[in-house]
Structure formats: structure tokens, C-alpha cells
Kinemage of the C-alpha trace (Angstrom):
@kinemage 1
@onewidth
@group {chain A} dominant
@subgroup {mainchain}
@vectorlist {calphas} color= white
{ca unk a 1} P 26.475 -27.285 10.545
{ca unk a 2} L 23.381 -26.104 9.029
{ca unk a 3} L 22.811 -22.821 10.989
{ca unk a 4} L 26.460 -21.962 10.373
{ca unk a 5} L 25.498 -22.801 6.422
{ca unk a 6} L 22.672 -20.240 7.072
{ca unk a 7} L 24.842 -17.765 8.433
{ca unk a 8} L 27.475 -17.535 6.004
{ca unk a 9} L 24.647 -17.118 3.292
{ca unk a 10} L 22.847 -14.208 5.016
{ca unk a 11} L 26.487 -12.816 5.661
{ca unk a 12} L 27.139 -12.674 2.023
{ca unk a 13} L 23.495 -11.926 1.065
{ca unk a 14} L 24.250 -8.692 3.547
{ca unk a 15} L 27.020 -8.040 1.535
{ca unk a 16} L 25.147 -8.286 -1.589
{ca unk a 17} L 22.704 -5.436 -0.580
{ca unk a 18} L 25.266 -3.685 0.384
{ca unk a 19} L 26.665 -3.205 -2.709
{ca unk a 20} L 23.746 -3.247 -5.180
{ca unk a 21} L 22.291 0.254 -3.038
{ca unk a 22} L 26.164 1.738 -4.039
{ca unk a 23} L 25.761 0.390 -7.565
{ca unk a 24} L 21.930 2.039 -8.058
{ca unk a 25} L 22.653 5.142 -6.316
{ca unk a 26} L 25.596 5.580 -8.493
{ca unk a 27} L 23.594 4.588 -12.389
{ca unk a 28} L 20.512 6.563 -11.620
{ca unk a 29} L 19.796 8.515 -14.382
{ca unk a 30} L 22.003 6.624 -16.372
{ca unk a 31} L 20.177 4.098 -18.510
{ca unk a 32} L 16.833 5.446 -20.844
{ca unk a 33} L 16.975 2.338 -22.783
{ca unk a 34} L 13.438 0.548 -23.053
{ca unk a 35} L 13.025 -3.178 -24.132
{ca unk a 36} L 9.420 -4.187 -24.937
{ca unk a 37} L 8.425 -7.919 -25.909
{ca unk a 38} L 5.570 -8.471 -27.290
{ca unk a 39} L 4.554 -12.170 -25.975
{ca unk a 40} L 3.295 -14.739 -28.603
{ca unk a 41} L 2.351 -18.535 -27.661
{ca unk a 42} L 6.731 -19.324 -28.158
{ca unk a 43} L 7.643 -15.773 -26.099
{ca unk a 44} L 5.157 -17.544 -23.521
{ca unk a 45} L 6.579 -20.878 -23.054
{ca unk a 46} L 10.231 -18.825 -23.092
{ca unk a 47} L 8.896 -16.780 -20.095
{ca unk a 48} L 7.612 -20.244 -18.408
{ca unk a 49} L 10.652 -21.449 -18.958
{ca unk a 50} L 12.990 -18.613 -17.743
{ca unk a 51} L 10.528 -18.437 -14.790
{ca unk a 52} L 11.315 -22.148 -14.043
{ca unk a 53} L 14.882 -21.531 -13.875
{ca unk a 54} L 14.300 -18.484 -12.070
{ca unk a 55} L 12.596 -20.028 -9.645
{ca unk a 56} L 15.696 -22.314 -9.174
{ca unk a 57} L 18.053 -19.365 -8.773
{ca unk a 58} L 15.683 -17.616 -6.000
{ca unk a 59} L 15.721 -20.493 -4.102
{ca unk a 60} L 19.555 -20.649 -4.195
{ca unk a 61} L 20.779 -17.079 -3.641
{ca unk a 62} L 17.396 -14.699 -2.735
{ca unk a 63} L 14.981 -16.645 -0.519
{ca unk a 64} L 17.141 -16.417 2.742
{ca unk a 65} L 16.373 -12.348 2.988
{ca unk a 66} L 13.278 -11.950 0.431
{ca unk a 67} L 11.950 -14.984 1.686
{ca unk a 68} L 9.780 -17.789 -0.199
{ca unk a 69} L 6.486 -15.693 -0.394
{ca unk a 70} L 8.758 -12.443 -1.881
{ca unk a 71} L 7.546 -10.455 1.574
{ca unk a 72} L 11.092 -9.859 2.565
{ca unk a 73} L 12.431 -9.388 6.011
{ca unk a 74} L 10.362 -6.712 7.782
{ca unk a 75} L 12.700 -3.382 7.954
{ca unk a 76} L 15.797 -5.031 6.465
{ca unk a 77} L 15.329 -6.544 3.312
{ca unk a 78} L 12.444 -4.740 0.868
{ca unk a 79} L 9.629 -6.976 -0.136
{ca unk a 80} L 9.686 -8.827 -4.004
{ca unk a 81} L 5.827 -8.975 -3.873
{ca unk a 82} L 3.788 -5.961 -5.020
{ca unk a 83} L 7.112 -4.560 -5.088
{ca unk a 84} L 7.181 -0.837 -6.844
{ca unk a 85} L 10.522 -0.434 -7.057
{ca unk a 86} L 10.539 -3.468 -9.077
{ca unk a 87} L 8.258 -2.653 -11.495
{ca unk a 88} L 9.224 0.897 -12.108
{ca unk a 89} L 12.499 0.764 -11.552
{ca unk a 90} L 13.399 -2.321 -13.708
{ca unk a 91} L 17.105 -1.580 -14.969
{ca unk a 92} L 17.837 -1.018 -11.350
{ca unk a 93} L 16.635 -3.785 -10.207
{ca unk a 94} L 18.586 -5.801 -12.987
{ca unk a 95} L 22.075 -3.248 -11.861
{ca unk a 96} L 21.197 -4.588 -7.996
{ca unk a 97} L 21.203 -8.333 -8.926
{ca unk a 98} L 24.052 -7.875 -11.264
{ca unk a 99} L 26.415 -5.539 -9.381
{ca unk a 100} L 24.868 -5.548 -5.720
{ca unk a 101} L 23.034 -2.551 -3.815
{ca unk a 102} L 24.441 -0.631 -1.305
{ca unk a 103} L 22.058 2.301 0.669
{ca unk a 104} L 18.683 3.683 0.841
{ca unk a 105} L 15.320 2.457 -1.864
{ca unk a 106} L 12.369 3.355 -1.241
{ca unk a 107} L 9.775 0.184 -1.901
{ca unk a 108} L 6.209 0.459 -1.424
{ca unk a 109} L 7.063 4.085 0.359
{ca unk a 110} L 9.178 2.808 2.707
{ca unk a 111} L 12.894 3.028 3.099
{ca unk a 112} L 15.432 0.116 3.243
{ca unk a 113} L 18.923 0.377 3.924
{ca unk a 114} L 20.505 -2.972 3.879
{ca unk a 115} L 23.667 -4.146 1.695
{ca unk a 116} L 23.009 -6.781 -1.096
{ca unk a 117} L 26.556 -7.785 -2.774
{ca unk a 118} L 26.977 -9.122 -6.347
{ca unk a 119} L 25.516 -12.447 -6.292
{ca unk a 120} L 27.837 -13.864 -9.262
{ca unk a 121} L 25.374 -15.179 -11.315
{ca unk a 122} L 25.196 -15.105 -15.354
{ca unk a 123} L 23.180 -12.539 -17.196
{ca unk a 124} L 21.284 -15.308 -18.475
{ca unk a 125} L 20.720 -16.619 -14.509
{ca unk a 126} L 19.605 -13.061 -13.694
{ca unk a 127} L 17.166 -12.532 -16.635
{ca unk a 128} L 16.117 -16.015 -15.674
{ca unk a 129} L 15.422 -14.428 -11.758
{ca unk a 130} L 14.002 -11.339 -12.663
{ca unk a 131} L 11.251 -12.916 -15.400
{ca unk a 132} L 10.444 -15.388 -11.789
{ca unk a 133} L 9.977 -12.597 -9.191
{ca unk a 134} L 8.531 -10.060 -11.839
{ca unk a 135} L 6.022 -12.360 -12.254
{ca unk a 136} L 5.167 -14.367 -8.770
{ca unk a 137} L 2.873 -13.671 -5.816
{ca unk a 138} L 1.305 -11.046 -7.860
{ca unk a 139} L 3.985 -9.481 -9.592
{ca unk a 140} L 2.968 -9.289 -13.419
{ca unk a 141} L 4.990 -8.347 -16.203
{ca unk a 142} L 4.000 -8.146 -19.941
{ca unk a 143} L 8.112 -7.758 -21.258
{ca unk a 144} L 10.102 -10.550 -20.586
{ca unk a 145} L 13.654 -10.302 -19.351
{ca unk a 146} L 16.403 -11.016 -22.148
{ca unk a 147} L 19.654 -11.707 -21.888
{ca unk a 148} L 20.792 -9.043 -24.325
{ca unk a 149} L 18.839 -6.537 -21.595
{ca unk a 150} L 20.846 -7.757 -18.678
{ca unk a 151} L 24.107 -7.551 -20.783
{ca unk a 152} L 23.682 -4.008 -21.440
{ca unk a 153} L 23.408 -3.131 -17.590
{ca unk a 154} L 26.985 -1.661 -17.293
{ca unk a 155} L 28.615 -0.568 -13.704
């Protein structure tokens, strides 16, 4: 029961990538709008709290390919950690959560080409995601996610 439990979820996790690499190709270019935060001692305990809920949602839907240290799946599924496509590409990688990926990134100067499919989670669930892996095993951010951010990410 359990390995056919696993199988359905990297099935629709394939799926996901999938479809975010279609969605990123396709709004490239498309979104100049910047969002900085600057973090007091309340932005801080939002961000620790986001992150805790974040780290909720990455065990649900993201650790089966990324995997719990964020190294994903060696040439399949990019790696989370030290990720620059993360970091510099951060509506993307907001579009690919929302909407899925489908086709070729380049993380870290390599090239993935899985499918990731829209996961079907809530703009607040994916700010909550994004503030986790944008800052875990390394990963540090200084603007925190909002949900008005992930709202404006349009197909």
C-alpha cells in the first residue's frame, strides 16, 4: 500500500514539473515587479512562522523529488539548496509552484528537464513554502514571501 502511495505522489509530482517548465518558459520576461520587506522583530516572527508552515507543506507535496535536505534527485529534479535559480529567479519560482513547470532550467549551471504540475495549494500555502526553502539548508533570504506577491503571479 505504501509504495503504491509513493508512486502515485511522484506520478503527480512528475506531472507537476511538467507543467511549471511550460508555465516559466511561457512568463519569462513577463513580470518586473519587485517586492522588498524590510524585516523588523514582528516581520521576523511572521517569517518564522510562514517558515513553520512551510515546512509543513514541503513535507506534504515537495520532499518526495527535492528531497528532505533540498538536494533534489540527481539529473531529474533540480536541487532547493544553494539553489540559483531560486534566488534569482524568484517570481518563477513562485509561477512553478503555483502553475507547474514544464521543460528545461538551468540550476546551479546545470540543466533539468523534468515536469512539475500545479500542486493546488493556496497562495498563502505557497508564500508559506517559498519563505521555508528560501531560507533552509543555506538558502537565505532578506524579503519575505507575501501573499499579495504570490497573488499577483498570473498564468
Amino acid at each position: 500500500m505504501q509504495i503504491r502511495k509513493h508512486i502515485k505522489r511522484l506520478f503527480i509530482l512528475e506531472a507537476i514539473v511538467l507543467i511549471i517548465s511550460i508555465s516559466i518558459v511561457a512568463q519569462q520576461g513577463k513580470n518586473d515587479t519587485k517586492y522588498a520587506i524590510v524585516m523588523d522583530d514582528d516581520m521576523q516572527d511572521k517569517l518564522s512562522e510562514s517558515m513553520a508552515r512551510g515546512k509543513e507543506v514541503y513535507a506534504d507535496f515537495c520532499m518526495q523529488c527535492h528531497l528532505p535536505d533540498g538536494k533534489g534527485t540527481p539529473n531529474v529534479f533540480p536541487p532547493l539548496a544553494g539553489s540559483d535559480w531560486l534566488v534569482n529567479k524568484r517570481a518563477e519560482s513562485i509561477h512553478s509552484i503555483k502553475y507547474g513547470l514544464n521543460g528545461p532550467i538551468k540550476v546551479n549551471g546545470k540543466t533539468y528537464n523534468s515536469a512539475m504540475t500545479s500542486l493546488g495549494l493556496e497562495d498563502e500555502e505557497i508564500a508559506d513554502v517559498m519563505n521555508y526553502i528560501m531560507n533552509s539548508w543555506g538558502n537565505t533570504q532578506k524579503n519575505i514571501v507575501t501573499i499579495q506577491e504570490v497573488t499577483d503571479i498570473k498564468k
